[in-house]
C-alpha positions as CSV (number, residue, x, y, z in Angstrom):
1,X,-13.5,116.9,5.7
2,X,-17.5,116.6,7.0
3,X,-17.1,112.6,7.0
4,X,-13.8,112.9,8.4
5,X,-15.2,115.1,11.5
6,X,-18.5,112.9,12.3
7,X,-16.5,109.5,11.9
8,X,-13.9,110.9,14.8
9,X,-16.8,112.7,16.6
10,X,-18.3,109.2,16.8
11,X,-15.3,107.3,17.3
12,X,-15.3,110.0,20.6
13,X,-19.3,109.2,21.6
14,X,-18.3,105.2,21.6
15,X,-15.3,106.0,23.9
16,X,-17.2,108.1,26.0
17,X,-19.9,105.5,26.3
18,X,-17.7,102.5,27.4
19,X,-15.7,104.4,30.0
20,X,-18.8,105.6,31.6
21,X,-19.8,101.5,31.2
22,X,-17.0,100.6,33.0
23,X,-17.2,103.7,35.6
24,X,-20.9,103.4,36.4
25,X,-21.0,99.3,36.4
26,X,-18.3,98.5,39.0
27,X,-18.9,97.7,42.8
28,X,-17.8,100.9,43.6
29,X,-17.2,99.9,47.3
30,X,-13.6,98.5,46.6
31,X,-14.7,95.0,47.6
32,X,-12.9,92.5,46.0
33,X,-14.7,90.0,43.9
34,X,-14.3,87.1,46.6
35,X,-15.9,89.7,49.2
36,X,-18.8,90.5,47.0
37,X,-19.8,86.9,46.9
38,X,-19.6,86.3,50.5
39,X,-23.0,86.3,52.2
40,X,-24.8,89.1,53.5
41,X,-26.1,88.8,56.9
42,X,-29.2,91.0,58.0
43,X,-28.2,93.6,60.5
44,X,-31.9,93.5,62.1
45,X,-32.7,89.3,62.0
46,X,-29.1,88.4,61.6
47,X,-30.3,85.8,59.0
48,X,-28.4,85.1,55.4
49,X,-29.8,87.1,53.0
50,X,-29.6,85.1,49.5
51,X,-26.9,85.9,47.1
52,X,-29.3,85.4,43.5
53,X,-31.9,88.1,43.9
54,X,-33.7,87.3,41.2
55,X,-34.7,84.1,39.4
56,X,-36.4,84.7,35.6
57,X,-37.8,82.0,33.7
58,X,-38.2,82.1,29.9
59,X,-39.6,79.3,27.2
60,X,-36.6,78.2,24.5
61,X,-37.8,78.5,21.0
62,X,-35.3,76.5,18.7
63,X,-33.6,78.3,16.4
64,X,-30.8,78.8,14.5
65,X,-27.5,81.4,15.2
66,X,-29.1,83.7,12.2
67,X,-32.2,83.7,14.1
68,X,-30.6,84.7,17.3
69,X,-29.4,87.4,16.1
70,X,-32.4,89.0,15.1
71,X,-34.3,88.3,17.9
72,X,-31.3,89.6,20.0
73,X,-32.0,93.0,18.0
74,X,-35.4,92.7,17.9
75,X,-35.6,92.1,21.9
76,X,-33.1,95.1,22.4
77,X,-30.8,92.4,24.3
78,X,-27.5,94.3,23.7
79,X,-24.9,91.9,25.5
80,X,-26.3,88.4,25.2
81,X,-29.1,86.1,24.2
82,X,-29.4,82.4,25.4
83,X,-31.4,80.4,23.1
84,X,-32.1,76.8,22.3
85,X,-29.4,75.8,19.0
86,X,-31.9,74.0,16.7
87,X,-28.8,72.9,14.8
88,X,-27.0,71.4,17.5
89,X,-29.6,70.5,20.0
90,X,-27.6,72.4,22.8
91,X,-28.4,75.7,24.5
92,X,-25.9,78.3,23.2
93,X,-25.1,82.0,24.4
94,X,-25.2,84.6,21.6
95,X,-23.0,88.0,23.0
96,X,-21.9,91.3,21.7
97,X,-18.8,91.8,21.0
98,X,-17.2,94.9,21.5
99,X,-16.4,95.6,17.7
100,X,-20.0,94.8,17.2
101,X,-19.6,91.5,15.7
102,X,-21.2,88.6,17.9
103,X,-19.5,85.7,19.6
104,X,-21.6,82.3,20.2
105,X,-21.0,80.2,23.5
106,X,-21.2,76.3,23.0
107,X,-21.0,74.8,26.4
108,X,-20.3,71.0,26.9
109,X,-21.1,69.0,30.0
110,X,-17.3,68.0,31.6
């Protein structure tokens, strides 16, 4: 009855984790997607202001998917990881899933 209780009581904590996800990481403003990309003009100089705020560059270590994933945990990243496919030559995107398996992204130049 003890296992029964935690595995619903964390069943409830997961829940309550992704609704407050999806209620805290919204707009919030009730712009729609199309309005939030628009640019922002500067009320005092009126100029554009520019819609990537932030630019982060990284070095690409080949690796494998296996290898990913551990440096995904080890990093903390918890909903992707781009890295360099040593396998495949390609840059691939490793994501959580939300049943905590991982998904891989393999994009190809069209």
């Amino acid at each position: 009855m003890r296992t029964a209780f935690e595995s619903a009581l964390d069943k409830i904590d997961r829940q309550i984790e992704r609704y407050k996800g999806k209620h805290y990481h919204g707009r919030g403003d009730g712009r729609s997607a199309a309005e939030a990309a628009e640019p922002i003009i500067d009320d005092e100089t009126g100029e554009l202001s520019p819609l990537v705020a932030r630019r982060k560059k990284f070095v690409l270590v080949p690796m494998n998917e296996e290898e990913a994933i551990v440096q995904m945990r080890d990093l903390g990243h918890d909903n992707f990881f781009v890295f360099y496919n040593a396998e495949t030559s390609k840059i691939n995107v490793l994501y959580r899933r939300r049943n905590g398996s991982y998904g891989l992204i393999e994009p190809e130049v069209g």
